[in-house]
mmCIF file as gemmi writes it, N, C-alpha and C atoms, coordinates in Angstrom:
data_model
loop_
_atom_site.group_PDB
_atom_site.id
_atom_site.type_symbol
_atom_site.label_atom_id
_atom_site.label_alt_id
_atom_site.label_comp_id
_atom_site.label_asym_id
_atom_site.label_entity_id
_atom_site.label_seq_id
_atom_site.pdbx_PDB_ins_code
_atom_site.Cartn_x
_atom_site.Cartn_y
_atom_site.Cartn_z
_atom_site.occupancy
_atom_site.B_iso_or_equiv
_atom_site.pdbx_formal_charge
_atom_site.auth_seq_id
_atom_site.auth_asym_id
_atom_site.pdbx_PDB_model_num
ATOM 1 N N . UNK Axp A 1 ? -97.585 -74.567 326.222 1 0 ? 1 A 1
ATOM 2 C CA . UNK Axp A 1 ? -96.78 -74.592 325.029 1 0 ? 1 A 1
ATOM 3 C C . UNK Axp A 1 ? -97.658 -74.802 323.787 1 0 ? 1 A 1
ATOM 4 N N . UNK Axp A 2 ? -98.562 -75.639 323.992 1 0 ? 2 A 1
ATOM 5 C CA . UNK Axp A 2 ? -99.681 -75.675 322.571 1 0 ? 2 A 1
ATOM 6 C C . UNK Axp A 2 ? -100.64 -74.982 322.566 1 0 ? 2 A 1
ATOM 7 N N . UNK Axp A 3 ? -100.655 -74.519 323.343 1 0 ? 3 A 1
ATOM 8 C CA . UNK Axp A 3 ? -101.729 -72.968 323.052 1 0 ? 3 A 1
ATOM 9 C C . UNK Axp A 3 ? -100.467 -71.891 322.215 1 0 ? 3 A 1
ATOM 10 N N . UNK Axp A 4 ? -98.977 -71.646 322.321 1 0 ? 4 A 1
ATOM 11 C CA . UNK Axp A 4 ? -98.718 -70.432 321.759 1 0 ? 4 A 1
ATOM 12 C C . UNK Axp A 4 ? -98.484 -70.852 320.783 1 0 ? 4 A 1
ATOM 13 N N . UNK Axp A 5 ? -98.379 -72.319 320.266 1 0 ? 5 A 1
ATOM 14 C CA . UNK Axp A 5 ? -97.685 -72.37 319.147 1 0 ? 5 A 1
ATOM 15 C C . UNK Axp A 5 ? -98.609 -72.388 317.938 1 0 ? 5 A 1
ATOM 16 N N . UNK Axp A 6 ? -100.184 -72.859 318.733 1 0 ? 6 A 1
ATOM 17 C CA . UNK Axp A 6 ? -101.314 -73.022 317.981 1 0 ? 6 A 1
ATOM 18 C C . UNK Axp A 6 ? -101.651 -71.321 317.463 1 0 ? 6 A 1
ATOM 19 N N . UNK Axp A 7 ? -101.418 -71.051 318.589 1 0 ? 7 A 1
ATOM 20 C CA . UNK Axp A 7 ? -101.514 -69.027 318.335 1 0 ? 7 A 1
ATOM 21 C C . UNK Axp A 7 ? -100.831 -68.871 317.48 1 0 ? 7 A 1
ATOM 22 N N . UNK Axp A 8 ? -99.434 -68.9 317.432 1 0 ? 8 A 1
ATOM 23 C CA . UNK Axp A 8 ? -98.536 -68.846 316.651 1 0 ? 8 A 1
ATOM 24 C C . UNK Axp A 8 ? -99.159 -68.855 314.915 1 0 ? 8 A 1
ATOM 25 N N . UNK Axp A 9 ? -99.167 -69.889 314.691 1 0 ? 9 A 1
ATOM 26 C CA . UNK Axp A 9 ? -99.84 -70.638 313.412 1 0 ? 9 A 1
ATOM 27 C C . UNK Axp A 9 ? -101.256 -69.797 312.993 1 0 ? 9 A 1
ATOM 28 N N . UNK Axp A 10 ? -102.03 -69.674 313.765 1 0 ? 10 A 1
ATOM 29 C CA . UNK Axp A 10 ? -103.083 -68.684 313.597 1 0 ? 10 A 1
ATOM 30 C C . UNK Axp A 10 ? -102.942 -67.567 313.241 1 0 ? 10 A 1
ATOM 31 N N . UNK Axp A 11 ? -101.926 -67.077 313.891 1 0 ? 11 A 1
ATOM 32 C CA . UNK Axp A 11 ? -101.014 -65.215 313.479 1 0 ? 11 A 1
ATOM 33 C C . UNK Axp A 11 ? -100.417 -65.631 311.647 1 0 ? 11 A 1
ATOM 34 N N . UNK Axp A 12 ? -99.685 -66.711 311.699 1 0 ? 12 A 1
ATOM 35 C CA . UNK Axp A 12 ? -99.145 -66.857 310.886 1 0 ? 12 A 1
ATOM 36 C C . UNK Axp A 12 ? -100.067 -67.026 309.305 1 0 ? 12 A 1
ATOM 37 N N . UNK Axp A 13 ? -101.384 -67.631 309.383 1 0 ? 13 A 1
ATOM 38 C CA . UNK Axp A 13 ? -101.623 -67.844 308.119 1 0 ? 13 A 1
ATOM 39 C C . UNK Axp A 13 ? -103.239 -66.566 308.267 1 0 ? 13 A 1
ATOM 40 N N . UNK Axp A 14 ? -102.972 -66.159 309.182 1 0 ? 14 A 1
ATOM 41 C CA . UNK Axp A 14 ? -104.193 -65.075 308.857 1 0 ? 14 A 1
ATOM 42 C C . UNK Axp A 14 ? -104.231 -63.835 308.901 1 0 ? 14 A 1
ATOM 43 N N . UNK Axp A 15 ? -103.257 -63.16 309.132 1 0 ? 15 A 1
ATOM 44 C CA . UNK Axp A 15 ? -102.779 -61.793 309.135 1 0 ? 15 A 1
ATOM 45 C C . UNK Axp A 15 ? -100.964 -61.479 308.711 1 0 ? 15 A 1
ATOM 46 N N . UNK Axp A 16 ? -101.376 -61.107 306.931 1 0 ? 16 A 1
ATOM 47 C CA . UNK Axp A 16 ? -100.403 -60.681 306.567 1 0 ? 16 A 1
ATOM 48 C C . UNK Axp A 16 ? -99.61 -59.183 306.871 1 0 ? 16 A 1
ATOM 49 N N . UNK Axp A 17 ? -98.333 -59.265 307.119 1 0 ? 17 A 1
ATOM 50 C CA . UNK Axp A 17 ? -98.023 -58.098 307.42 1 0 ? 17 A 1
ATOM 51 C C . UNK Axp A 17 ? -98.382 -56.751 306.825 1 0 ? 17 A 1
ATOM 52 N N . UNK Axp A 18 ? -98.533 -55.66 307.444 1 0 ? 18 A 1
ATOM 53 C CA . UNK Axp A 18 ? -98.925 -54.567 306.44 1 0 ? 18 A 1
ATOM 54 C C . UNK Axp A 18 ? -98.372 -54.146 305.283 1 0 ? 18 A 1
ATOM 55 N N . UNK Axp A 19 ? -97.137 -54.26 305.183 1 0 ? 19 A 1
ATOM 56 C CA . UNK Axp A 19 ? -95.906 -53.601 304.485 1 0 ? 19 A 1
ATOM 57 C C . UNK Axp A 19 ? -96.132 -54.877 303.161 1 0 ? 19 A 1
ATOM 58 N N . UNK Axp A 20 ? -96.489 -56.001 303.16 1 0 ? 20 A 1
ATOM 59 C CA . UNK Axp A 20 ? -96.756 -56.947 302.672 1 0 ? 20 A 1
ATOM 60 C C . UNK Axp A 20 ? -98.517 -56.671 301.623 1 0 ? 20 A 1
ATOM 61 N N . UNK Axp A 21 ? -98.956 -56.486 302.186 1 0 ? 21 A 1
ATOM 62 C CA . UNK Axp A 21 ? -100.334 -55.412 301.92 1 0 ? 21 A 1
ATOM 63 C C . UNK Axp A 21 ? -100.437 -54.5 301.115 1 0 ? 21 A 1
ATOM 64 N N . UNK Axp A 22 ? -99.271 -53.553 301.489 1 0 ? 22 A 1
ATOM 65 C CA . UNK Axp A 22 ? -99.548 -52.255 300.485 1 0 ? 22 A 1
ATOM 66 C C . UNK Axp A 22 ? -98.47 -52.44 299.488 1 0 ? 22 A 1
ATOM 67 N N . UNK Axp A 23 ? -97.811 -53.6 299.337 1 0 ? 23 A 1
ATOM 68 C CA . UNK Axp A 23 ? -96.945 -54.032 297.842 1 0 ? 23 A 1
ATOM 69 C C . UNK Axp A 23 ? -98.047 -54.823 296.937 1 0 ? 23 A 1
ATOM 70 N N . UNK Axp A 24 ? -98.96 -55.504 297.347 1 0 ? 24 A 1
ATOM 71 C CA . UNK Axp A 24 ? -100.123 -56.071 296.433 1 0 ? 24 A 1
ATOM 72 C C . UNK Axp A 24 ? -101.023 -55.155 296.416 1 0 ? 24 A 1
ATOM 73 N N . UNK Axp A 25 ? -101.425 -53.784 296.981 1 0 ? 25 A 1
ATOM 74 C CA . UNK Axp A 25 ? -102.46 -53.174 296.542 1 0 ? 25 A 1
ATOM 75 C C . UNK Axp A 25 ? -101.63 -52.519 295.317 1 0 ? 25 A 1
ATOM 76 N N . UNK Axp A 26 ? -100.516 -51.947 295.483 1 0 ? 26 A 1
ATOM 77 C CA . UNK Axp A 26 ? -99.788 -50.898 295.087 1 0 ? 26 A 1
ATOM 78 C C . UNK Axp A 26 ? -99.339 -51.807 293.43 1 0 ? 26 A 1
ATOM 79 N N . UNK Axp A 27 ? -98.936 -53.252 293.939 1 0 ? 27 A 1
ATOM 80 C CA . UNK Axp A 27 ? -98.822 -53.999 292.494 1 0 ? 27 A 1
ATOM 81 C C . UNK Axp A 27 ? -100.066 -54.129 291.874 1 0 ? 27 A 1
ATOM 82 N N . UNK Axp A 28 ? -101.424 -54.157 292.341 1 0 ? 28 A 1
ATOM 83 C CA . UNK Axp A 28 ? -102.409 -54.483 291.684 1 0 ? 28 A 1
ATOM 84 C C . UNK Axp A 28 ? -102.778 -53.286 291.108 1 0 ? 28 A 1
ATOM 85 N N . UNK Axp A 29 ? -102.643 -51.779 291.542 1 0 ? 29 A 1
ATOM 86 C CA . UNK Axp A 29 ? -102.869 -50.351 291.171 1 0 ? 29 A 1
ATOM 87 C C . UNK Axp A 29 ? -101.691 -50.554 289.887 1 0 ? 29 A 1
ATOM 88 N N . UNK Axp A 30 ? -100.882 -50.501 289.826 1 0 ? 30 A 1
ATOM 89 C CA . UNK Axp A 30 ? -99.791 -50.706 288.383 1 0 ? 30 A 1
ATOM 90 C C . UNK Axp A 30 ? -99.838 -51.691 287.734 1 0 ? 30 A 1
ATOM 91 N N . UNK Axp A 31 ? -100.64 -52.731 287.469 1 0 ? 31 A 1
ATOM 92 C CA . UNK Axp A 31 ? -100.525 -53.814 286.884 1 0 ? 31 A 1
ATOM 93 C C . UNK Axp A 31 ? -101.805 -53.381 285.521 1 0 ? 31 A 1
ATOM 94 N N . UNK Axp A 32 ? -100.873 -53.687 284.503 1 0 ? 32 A 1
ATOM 95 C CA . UNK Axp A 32 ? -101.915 -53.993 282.935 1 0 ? 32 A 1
ATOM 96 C C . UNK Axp A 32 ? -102.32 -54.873 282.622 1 0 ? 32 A 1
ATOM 97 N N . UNK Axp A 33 ? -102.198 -56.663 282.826 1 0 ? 33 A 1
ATOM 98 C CA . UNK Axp A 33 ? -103.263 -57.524 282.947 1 0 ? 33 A 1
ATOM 99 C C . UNK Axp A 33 ? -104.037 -57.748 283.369 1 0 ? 33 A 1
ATOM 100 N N . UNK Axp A 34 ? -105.161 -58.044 282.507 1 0 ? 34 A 1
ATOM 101 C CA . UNK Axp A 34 ? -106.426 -57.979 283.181 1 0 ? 34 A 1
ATOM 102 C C . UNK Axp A 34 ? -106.183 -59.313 284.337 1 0 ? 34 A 1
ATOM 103 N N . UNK Axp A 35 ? -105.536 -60.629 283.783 1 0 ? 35 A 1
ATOM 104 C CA . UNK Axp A 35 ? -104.942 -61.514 284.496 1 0 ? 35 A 1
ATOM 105 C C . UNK Axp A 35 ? -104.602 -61.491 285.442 1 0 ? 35 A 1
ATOM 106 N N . UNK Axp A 36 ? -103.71 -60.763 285.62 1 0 ? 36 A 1
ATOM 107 C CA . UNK Axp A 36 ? -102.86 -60.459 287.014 1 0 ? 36 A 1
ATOM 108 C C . UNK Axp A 36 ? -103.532 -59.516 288.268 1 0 ? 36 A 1
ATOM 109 N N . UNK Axp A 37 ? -104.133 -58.476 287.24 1 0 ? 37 A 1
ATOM 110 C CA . UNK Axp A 37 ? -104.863 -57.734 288.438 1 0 ? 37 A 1
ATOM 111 C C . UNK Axp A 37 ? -106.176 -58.788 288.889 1 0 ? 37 A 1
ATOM 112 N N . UNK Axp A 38 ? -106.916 -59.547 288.157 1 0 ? 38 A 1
ATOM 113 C CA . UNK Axp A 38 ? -107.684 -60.717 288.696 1 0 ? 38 A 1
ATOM 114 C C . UNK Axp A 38 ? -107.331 -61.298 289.581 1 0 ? 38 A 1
ATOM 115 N N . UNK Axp A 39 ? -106.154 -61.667 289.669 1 0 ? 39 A 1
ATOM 116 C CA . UNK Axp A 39 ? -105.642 -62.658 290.958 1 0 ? 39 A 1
ATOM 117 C C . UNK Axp A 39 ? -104.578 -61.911 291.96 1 0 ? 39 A 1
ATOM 118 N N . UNK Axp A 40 ? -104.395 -60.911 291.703 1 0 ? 40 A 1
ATOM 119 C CA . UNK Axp A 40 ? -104.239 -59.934 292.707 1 0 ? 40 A 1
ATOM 120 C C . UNK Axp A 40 ? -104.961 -59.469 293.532 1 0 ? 40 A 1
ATOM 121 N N . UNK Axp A 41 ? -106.579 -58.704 292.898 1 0 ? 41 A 1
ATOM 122 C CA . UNK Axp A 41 ? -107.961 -58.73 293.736 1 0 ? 41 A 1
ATOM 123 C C . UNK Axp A 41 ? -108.078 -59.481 294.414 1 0 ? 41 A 1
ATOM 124 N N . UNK Axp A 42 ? -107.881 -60.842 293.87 1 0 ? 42 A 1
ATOM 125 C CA . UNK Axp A 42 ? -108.437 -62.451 295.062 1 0 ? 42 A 1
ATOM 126 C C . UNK Axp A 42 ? -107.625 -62.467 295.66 1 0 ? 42 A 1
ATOM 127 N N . UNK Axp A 43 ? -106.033 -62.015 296.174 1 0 ? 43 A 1
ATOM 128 C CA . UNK Axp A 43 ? -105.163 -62.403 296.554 1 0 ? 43 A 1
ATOM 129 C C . UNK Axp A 43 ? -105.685 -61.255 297.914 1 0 ? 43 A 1
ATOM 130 N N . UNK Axp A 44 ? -106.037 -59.833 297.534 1 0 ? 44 A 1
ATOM 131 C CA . UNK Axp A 44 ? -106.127 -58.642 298.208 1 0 ? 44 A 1
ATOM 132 C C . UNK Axp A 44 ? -107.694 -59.246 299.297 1 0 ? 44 A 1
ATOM 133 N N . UNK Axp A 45 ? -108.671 -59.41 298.659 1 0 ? 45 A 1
ATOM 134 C CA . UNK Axp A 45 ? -109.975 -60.089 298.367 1 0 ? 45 A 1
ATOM 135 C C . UNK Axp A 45 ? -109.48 -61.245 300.111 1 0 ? 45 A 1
ATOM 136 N N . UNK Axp A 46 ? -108.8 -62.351 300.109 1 0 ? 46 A 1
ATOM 137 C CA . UNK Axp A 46 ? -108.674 -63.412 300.672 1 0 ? 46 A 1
ATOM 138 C C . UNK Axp A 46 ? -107.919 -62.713 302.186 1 0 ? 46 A 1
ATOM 139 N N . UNK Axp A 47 ? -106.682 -61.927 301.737 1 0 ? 47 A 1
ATOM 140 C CA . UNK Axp A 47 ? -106.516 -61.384 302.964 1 0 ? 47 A 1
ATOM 141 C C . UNK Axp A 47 ? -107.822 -60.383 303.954 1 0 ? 47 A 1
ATOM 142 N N . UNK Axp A 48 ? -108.396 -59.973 303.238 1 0 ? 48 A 1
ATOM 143 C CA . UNK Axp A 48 ? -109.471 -59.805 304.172 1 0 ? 48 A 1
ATOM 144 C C . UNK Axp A 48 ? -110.056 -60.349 304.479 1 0 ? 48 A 1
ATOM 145 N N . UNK Axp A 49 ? -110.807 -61.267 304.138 1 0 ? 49 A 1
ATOM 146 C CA . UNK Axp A 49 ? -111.804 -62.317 304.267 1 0 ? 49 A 1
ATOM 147 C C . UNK Axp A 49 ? -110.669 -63.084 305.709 1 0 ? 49 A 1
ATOM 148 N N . UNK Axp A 50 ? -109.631 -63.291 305.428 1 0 ? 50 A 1
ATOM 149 C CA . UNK Axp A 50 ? -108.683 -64.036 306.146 1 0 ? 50 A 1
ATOM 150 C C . UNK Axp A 50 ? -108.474 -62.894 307.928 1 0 ? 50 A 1
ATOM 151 N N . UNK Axp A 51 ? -108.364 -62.164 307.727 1 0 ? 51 A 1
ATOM 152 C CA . UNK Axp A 51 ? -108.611 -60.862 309.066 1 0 ? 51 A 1
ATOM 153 C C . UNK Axp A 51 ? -110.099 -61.058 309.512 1 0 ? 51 A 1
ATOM 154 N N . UNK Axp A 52 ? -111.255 -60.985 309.012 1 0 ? 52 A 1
ATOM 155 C CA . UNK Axp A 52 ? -112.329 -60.874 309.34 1 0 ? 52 A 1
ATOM 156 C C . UNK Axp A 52 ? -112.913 -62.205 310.039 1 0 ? 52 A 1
ATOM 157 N N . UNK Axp A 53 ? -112.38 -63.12 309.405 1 0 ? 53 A 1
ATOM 158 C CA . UNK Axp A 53 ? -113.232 -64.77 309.691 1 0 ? 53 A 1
ATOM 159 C C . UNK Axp A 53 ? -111.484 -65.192 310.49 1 0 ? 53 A 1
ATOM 160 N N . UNK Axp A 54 ? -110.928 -64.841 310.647 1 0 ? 54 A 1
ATOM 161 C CA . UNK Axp A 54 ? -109.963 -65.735 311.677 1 0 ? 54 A 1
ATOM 162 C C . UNK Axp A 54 ? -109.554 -66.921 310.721 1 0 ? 54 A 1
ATOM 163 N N . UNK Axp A 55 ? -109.648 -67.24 309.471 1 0 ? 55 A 1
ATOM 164 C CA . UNK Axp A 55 ? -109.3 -67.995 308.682 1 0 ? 55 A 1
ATOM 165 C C . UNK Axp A 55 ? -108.049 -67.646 307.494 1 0 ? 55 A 1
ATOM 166 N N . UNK Axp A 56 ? -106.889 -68.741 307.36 1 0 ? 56 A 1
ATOM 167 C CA . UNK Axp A 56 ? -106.035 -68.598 306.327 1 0 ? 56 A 1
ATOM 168 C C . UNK Axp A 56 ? -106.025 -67.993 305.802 1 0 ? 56 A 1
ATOM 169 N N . UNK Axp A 57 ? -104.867 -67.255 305.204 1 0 ? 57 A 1
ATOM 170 C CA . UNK Axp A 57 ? -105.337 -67.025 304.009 1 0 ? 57 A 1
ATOM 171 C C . UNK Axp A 57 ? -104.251 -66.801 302.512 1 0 ? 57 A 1
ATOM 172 N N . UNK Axp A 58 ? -103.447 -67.85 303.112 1 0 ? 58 A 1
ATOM 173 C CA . UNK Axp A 58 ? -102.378 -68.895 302.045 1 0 ? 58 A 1
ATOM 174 C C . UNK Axp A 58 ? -103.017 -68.945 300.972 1 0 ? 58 A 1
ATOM 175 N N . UNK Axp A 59 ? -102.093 -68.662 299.871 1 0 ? 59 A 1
ATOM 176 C CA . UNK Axp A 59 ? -102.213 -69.152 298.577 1 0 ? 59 A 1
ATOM 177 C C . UNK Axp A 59 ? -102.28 -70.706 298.11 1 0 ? 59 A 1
ATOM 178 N N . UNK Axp A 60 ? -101.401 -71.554 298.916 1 0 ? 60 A 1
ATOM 179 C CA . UNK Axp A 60 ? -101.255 -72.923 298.54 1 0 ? 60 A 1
ATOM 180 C C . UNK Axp A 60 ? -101.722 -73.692 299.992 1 0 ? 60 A 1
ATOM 181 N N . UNK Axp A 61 ? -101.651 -74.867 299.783 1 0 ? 61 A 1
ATOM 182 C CA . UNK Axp A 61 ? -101.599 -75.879 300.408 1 0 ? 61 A 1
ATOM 183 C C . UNK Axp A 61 ? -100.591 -76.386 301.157 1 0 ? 61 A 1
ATOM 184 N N . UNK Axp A 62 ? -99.43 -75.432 301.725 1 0 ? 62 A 1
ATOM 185 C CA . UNK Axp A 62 ? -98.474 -76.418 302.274 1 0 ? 62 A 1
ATOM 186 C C . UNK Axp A 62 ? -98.366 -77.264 303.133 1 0 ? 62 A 1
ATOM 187 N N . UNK Axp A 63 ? -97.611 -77.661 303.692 1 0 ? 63 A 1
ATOM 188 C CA . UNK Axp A 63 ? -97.687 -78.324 305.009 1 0 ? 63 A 1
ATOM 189 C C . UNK Axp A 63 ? -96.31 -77.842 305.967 1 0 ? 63 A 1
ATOM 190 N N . UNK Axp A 64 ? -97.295 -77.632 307.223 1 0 ? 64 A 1
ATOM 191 C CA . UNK Axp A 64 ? -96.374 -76.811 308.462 1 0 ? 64 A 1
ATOM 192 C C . UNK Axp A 64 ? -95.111 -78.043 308.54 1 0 ? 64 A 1
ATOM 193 N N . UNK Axp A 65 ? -94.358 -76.827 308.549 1 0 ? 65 A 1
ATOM 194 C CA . UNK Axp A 65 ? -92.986 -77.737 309.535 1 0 ? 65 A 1
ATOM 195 C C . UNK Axp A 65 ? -92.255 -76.787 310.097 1 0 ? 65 A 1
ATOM 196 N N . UNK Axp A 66 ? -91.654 -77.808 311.608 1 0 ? 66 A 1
ATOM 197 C CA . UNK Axp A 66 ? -91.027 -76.747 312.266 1 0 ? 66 A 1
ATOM 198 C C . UNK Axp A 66 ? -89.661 -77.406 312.753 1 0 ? 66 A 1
ATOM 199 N N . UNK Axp A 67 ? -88.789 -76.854 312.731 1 0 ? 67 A 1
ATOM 200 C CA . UNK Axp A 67 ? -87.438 -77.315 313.065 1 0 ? 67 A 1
ATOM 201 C C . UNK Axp A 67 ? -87.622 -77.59 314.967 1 0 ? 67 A 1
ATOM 202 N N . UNK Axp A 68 ? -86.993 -78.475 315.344 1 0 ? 68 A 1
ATOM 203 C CA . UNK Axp A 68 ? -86.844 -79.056 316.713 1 0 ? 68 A 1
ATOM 204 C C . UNK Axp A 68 ? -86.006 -79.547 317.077 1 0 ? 68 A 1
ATOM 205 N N . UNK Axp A 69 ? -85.103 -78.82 317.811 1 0 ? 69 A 1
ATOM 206 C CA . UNK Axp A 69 ? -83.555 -79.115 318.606 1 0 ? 69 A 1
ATOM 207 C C . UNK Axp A 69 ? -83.691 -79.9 319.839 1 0 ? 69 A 1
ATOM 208 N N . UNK Axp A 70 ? -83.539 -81.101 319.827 1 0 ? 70 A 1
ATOM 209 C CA . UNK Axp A 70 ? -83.893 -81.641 320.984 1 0 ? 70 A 1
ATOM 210 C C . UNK Axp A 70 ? -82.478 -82.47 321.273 1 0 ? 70 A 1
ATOM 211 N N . UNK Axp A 71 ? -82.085 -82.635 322.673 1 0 ? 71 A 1
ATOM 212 C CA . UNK Axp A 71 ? -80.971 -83.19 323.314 1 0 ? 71 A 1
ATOM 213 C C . UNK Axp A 71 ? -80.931 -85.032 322.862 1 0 ? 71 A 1
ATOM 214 N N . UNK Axp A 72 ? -79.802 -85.426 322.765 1 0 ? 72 A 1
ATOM 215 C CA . UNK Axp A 72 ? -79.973 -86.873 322.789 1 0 ? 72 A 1
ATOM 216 C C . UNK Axp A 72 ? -80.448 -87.801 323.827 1 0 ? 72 A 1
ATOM 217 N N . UNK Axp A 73 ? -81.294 -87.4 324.534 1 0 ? 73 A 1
ATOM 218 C CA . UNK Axp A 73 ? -81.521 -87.756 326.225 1 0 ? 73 A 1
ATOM 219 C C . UNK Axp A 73 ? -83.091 -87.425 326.011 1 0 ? 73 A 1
ATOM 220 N N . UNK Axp A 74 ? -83.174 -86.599 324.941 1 0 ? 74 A 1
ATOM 221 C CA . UNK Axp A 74 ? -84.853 -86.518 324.881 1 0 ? 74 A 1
ATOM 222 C C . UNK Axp A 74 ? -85.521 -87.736 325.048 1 0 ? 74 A 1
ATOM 223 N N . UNK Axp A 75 ? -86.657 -87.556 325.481 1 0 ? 75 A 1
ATOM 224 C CA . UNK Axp A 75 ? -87.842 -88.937 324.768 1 0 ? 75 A 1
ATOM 225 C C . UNK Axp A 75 ? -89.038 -88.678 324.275 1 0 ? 75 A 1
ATOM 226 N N . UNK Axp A 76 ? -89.027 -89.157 323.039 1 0 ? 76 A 1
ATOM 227 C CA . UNK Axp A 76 ? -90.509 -88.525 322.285 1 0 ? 76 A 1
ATOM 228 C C . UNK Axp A 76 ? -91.529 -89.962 322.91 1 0 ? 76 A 1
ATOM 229 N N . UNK Axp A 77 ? -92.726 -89.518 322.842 1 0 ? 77 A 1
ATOM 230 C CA . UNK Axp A 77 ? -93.918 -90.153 323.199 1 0 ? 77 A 1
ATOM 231 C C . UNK Axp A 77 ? -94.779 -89.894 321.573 1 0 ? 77 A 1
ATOM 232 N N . UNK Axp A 78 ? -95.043 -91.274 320.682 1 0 ? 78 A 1
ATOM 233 C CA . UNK Axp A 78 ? -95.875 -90.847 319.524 1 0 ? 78 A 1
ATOM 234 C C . UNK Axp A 78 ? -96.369 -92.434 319.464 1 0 ? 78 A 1
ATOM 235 N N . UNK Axp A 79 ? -97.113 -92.296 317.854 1 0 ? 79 A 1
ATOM 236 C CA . UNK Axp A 79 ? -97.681 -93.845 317.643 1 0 ? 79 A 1
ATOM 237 C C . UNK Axp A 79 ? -96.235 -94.446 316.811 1 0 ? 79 A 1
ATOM 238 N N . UNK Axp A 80 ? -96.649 -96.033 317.158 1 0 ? 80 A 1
ATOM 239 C CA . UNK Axp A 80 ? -95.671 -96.681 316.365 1 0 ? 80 A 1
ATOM 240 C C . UNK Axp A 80 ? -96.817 -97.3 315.597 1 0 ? 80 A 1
ATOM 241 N N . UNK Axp A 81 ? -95.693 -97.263 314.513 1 0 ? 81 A 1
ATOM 242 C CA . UNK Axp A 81 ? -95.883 -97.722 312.832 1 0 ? 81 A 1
ATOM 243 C C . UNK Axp A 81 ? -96.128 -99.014 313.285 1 0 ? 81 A 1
């Protein structure tokens, strides 16, 4: 189970979908700020870098969360406070 979910997460912040791809090349090809097309490049720029090195390639900093349906009969095992 923590190997797919770790996979999971790996798929997730390092390979953006294609269709996702050719709306930032295609916005950065129509764009008239010099601004915008700057951080569009880095945006275009990072997803590769992010395919090539197996590394992120998120804009921000978030933090993962994942929803978890668990029965009232569960028992979690963690640290206490």
């Amino acid at each position: 189970m923590i190997d797919a979910v770790v996979g999971a997460i790996m798929l997730a912040v390092t390979k953006i979908p294609d269709d996702v791809v050719l709306a930032l090349r295609e916005a950065y090809e129509r764009e008239e700020s010099e601004i915008a097309r700057f951080n569009l490049g880095n945006i275009l720029r990072s997803i590769e870098i992010g395919e090539i090195e197996s590394i992120p390639v998120r804009q921000d900093t978030g933090t993962l969360t994942f929803p978890v349906k668990a029965g009232s009969k569960m028992h979690f095992k963690g640290r206490k406070n």
